[in-house]
C-alpha positions as CSV (number, residue, x, y, z in Angstrom):
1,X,0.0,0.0,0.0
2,X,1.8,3.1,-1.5
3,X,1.0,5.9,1.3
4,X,-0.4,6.3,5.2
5,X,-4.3,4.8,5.3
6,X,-6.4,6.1,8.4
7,X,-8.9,3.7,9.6
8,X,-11.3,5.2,11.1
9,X,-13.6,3.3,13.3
10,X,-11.1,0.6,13.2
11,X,-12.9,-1.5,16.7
12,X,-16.2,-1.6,15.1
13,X,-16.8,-5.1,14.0
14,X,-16.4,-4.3,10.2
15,X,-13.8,-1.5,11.4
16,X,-11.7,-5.0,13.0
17,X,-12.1,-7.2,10.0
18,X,-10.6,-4.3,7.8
19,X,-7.8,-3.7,10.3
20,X,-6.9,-7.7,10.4
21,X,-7.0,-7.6,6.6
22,X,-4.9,-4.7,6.1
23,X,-2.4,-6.1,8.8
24,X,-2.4,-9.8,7.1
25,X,-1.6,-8.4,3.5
26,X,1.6,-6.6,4.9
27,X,0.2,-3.1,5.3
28,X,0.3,-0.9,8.4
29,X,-2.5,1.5,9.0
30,X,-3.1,3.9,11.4
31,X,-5.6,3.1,13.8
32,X,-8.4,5.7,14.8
33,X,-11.6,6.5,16.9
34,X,-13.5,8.3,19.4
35,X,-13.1,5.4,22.2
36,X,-9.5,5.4,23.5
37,X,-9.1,2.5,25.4
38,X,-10.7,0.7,22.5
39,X,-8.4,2.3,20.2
40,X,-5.1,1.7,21.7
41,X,-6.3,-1.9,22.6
42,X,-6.6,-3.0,18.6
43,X,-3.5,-1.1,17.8
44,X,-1.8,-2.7,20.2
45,X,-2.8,-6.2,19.2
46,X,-1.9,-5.3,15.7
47,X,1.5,-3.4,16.7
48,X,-0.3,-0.2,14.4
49,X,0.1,3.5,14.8
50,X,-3.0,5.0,16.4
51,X,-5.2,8.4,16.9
52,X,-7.5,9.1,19.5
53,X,-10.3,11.9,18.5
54,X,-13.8,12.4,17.8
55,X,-15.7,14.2,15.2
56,X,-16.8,17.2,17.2
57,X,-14.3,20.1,16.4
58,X,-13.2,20.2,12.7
59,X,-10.0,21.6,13.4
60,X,-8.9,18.8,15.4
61,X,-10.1,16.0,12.6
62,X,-8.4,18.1,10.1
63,X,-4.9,17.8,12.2
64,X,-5.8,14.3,12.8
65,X,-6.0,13.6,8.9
66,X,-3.7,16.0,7.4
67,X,-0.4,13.6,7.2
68,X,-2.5,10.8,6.6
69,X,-2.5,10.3,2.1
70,X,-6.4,8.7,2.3
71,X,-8.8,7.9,5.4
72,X,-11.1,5.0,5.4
73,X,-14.2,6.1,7.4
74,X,-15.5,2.6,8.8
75,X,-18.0,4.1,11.3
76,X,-21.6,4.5,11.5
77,X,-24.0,5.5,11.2
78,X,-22.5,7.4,8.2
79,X,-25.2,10.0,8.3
80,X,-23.0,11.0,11.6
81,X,-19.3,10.2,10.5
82,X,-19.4,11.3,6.5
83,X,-19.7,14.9,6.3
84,X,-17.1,15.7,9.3
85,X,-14.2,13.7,7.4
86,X,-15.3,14.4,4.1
87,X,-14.9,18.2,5.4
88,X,-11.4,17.7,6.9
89,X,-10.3,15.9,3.8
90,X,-11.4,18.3,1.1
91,X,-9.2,21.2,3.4
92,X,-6.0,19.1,3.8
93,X,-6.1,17.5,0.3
94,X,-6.7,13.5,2.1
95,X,-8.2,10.9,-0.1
96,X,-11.3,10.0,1.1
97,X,-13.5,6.1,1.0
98,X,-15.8,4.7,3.6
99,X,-18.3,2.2,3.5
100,X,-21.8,4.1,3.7
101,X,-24.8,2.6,2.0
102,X,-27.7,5.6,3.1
103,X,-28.8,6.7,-0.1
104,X,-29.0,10.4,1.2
105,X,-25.3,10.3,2.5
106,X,-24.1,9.1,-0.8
107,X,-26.0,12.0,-2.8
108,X,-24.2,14.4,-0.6
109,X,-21.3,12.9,-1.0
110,X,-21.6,12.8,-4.9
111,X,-22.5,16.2,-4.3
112,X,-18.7,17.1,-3.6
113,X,-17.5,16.3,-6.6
114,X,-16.7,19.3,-8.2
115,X,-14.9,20.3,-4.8
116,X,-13.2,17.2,-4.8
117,X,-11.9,17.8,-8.5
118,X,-10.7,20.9,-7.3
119,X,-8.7,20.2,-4.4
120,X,-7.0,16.8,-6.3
121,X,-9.0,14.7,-3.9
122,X,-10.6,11.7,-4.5
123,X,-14.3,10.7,-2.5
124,X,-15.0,7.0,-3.0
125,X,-17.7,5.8,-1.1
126,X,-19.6,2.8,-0.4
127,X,-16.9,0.6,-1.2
128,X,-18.3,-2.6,0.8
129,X,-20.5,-4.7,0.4
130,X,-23.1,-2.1,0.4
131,X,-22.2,-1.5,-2.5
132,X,-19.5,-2.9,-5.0
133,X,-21.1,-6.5,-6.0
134,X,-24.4,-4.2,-7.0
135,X,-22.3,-1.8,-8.2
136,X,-20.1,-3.6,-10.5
137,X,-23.2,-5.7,-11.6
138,X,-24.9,-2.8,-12.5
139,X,-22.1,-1.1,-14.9
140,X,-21.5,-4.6,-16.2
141,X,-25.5,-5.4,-17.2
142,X,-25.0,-1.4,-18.9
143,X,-22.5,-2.6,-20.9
144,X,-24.0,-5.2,-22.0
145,X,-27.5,-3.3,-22.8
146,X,-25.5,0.8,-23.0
147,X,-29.4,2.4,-24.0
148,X,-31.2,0.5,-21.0
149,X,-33.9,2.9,-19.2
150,X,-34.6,0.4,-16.2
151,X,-32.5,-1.0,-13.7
152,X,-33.5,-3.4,-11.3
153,X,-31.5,-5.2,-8.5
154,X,-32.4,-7.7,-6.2
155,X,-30.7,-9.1,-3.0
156,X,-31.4,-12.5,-1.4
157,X,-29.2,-13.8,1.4
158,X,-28.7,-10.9,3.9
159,X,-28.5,-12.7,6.8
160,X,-25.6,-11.5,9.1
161,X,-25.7,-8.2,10.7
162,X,-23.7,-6.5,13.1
163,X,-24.2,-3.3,15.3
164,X,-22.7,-0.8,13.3
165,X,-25.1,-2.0,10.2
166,X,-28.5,-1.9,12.4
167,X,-27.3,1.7,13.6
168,X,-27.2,2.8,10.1
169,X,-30.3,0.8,9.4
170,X,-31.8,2.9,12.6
171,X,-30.7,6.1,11.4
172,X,-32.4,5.8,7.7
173,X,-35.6,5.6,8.8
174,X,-36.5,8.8,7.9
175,X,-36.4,7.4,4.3
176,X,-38.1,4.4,4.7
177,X,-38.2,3.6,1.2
178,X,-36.6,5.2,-1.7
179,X,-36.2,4.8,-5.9
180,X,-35.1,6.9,-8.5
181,X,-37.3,8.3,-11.2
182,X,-36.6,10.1,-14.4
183,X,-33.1,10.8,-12.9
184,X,-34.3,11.8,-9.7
185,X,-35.0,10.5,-6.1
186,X,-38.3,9.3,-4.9
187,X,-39.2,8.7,-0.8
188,X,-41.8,5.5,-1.3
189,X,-43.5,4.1,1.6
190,X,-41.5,0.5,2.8
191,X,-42.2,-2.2,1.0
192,X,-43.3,0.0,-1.8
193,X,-43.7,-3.0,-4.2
194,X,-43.2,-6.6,-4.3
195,X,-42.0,-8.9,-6.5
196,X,-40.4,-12.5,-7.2
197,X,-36.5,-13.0,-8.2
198,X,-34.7,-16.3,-9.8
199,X,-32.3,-16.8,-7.1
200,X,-30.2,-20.2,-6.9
201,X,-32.6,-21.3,-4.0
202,X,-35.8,-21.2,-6.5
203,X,-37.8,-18.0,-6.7
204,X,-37.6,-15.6,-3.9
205,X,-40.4,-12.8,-2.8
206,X,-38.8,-9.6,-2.5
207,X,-39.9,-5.9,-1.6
208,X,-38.3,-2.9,-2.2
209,X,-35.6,-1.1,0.0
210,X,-33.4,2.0,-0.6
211,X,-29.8,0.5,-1.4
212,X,-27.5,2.2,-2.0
213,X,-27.6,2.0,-5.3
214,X,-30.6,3.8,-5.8
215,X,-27.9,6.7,-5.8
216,X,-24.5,4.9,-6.7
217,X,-25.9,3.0,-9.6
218,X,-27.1,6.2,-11.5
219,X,-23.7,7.3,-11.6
220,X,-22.2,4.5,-12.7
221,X,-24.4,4.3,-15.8
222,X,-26.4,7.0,-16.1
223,X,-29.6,4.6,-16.2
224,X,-32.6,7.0,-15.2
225,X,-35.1,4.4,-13.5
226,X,-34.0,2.0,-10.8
227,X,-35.2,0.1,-8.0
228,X,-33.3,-2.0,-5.2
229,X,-35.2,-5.2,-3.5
230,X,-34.5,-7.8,-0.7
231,X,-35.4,-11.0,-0.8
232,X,-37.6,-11.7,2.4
233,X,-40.6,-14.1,3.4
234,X,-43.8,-13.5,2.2
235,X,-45.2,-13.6,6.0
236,X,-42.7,-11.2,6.5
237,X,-42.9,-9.1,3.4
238,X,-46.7,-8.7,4.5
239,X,-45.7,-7.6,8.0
240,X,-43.5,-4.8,6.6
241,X,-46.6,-3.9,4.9
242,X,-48.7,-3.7,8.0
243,X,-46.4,-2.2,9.9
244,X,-45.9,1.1,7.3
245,X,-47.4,3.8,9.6
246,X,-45.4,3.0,12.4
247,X,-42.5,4.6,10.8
248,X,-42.6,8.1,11.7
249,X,-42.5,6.6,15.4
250,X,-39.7,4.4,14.7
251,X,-37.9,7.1,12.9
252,X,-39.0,9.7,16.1
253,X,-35.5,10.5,17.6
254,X,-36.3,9.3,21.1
255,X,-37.4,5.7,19.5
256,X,-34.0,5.7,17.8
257,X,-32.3,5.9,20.8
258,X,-33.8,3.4,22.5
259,X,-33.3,0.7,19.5
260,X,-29.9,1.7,19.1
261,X,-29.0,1.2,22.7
262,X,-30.7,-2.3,22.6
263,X,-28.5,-2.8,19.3
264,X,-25.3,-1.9,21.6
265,X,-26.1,-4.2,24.2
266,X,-27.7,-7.3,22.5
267,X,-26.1,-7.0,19.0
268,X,-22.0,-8.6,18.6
269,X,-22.0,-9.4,14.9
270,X,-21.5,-12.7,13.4
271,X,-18.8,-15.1,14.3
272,X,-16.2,-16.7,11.7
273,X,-17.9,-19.7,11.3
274,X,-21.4,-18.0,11.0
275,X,-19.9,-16.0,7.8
276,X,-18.5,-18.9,6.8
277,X,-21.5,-20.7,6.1
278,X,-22.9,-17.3,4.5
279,X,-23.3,-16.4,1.3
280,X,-25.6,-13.8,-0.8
281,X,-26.7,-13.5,-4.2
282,X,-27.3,-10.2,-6.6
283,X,-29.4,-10.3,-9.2
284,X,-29.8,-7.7,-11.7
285,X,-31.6,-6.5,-14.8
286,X,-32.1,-3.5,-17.6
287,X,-34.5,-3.0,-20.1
288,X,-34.2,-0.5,-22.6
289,X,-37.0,1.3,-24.4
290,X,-37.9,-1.2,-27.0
291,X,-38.4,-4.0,-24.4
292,X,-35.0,-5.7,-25.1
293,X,-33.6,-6.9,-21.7
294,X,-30.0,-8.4,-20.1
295,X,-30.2,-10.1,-17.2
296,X,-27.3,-11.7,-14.9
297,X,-27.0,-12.6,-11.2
298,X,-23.8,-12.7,-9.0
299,X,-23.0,-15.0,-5.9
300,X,-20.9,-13.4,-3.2
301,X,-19.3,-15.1,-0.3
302,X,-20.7,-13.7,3.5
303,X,-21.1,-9.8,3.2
304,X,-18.2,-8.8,6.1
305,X,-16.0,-10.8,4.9
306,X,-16.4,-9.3,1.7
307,X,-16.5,-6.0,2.9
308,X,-13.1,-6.5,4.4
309,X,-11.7,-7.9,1.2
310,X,-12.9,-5.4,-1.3
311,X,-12.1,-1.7,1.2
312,X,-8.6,-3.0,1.6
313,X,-8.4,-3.1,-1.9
314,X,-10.3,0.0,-2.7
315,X,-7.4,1.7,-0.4
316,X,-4.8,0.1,-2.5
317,X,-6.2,1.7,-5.4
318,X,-6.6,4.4,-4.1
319,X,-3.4,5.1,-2.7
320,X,-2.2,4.1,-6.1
321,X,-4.3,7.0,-7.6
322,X,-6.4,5.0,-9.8
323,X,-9.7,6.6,-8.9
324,X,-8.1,9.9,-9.9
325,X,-9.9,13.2,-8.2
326,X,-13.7,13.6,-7.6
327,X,-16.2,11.4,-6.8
328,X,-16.2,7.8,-7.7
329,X,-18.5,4.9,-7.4
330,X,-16.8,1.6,-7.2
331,X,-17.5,0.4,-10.6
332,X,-16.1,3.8,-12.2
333,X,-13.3,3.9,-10.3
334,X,-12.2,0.6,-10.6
335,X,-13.8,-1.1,-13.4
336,X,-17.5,-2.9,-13.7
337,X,-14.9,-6.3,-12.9
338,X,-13.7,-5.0,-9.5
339,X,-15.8,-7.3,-7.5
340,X,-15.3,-10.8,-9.7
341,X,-11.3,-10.1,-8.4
342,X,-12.4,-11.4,-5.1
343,X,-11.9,-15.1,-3.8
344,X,-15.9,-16.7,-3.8
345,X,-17.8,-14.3,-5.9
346,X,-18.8,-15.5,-9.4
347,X,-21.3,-13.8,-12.1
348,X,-23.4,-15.9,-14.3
349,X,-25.6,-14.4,-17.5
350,X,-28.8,-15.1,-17.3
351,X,-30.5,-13.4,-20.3
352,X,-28.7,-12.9,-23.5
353,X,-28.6,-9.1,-24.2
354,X,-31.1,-8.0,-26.7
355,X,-34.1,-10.8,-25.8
356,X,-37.0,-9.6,-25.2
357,X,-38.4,-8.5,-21.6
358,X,-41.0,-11.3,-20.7
């Protein structure tokens, strides 16, 4: 790894399996985050450099970052963590990546990018699993089908969660639902639709949620209309239905609280041999005007193990300057075959480009 990488959040559980990555492929980042005893704890395991400080006072995360060449921002919720680094990194000319999947965060993000081209900084986000396999599927589906309208992707398989993912899950309840329309972003109610996917299990009900993508995969192809889905029972698929106006109570800040300290108490993340036996599976599909359709789906090993594998090597890249300045989705920074370079994920076409949509 050409250059210093500050890992931010580095003893949050996706934080850890970054930092153990990093340290197992040679590298030697410096450890960071708001929680001393935490901090110095992990970088002591790992025999890293470390920085104590929170987000509060910008001056102070800008001294924190300045030496540093890039900063990956592992902690959530992003809605929290993005903007105060981002900040600090456009004034001291730091690379910037994280892992954020909130739709809104990675508009504002995107947002940046002229800043970012001016100051010679680079802002890649979202490069975990939330959102590189769906990312890369995405430009690679456009390539196939470049005058495709409609985007679709689909999700089955999410079934490891740690703390720092339910916190961000907790925190984007003000958007319960979200697609993008004409070019722009729509709030929908959750659940907004249903629908059933050909996943390797069989066919999968599935309603739609706002991935990440809703904002990421517009940049990477330019496709105007797309919706994100998660594959989930039908019982509960109905229940999400039922349960649509109690989200302005769950989203009330006092509810969000509560949740999130039951999610700090009661939530550790899975273990090794949970993600082991985990594994999820993308599927993906545009339609251009005329009906004609390409369709493909992607198999991914468990998505923190993942995660680790594909942010270490979005740092690498980064480092490298390979994403160049502004911002960058995965797929444009790195290539719509970023993902398939990682050990268990594998893309099979499903749909010939040019058939037509049935």
């Amino acid at each position: 790894m050409d250059g210093d990488l500050l890992l931010y959040g580095s003893y949050g559980y996706a934080g850890a399996l970054i930092a153990d990555r990093a340290v197992a492929e040679g590298h030697d980042p410096i450890l960071a985050g708001r929680a001393a005893e935490r901090v110095e704890a992990g970088a002591t395991e790992r025999d890293c450099d470390h920085r104590v400080f929170s987000l509060e006072h910008p001056p102070v995360v800008e001294r924190m970052v300045a030496d540093a060449d890039a900063v990956l921002n592992c902690a959530g919720p992003f809605t929290e963590t993005t903007a105060p680094l981002v900040e600090a990194c456009l004034r001291t000319g730091t690379d910037y990546l994280d892992l954020a999947g909130n739709v809104d965060v990675l508009e504002w993000v995107a947002a940046r990018d002229a800043e970012a081209t001016e100051a010679s900084v680079a802002l890649v986000p979202g490069v975990g699993f939330d959102v590189v396999p769906t990312d890369c599927l995405a430009a690679q589906l456009h390539g196939l089908l470049p005058d495709a309208t409609e985007l679709t992707l689909a999700i089955d398989g999410l079934g490891t969660f740690s703390p720092g993912t339910l916190q961000s899950v907790l925190a984007g309840l003000d958007r319960p639902g979200a697609v993008r329309r004409d070019g722009r972003i729509e709030t929908v109610p959750m659940a907004w639709k249903r629908r059933s996917f050909d996943f390797p299990s069989g066919e999968t009900a599935a309603v739609t949620v706002p991935w990440g993508d809703v904002s990421t995969a517009y940049y990477s192809t330019g496709i105007p209309n797309i919706e994100t889905y998660a594959g989930v029972p039908d019982r509960a698929a109905d229940l999400l239905e039922r349960t649509r106006p109690l989200v302005p109570l769950l989203a009330a800040a006092p509810t969000r609280r509560a949740l999130g300290w039951l999610v700090e108490r009661f939530v550790s993340g899975p273990t090794a041999s949970e993600r082991a036996r985990s594994e999820t599976h993308v599927w993906g599909e545009v339609v251009d005007e005329d009906g004609r359709v390409a369709r493909a789906r992607m198999r991914t090993p468990d998505t923190y193990d993942l995660t680790a594998m594909t942010a270490v090597a979005a740092a690498e890249r980064v480092l490298a300057g390979e994403a160049g300045s502004g911002f960058q989705t995965p797929a444009s920074a790195f290539g719509p075959e970023f993902a398939e370079r990682f050990d268990g994920v594998s893309r099979d076409l499903l749909t010939e480009p040019g058939a037509v949509a049935q």
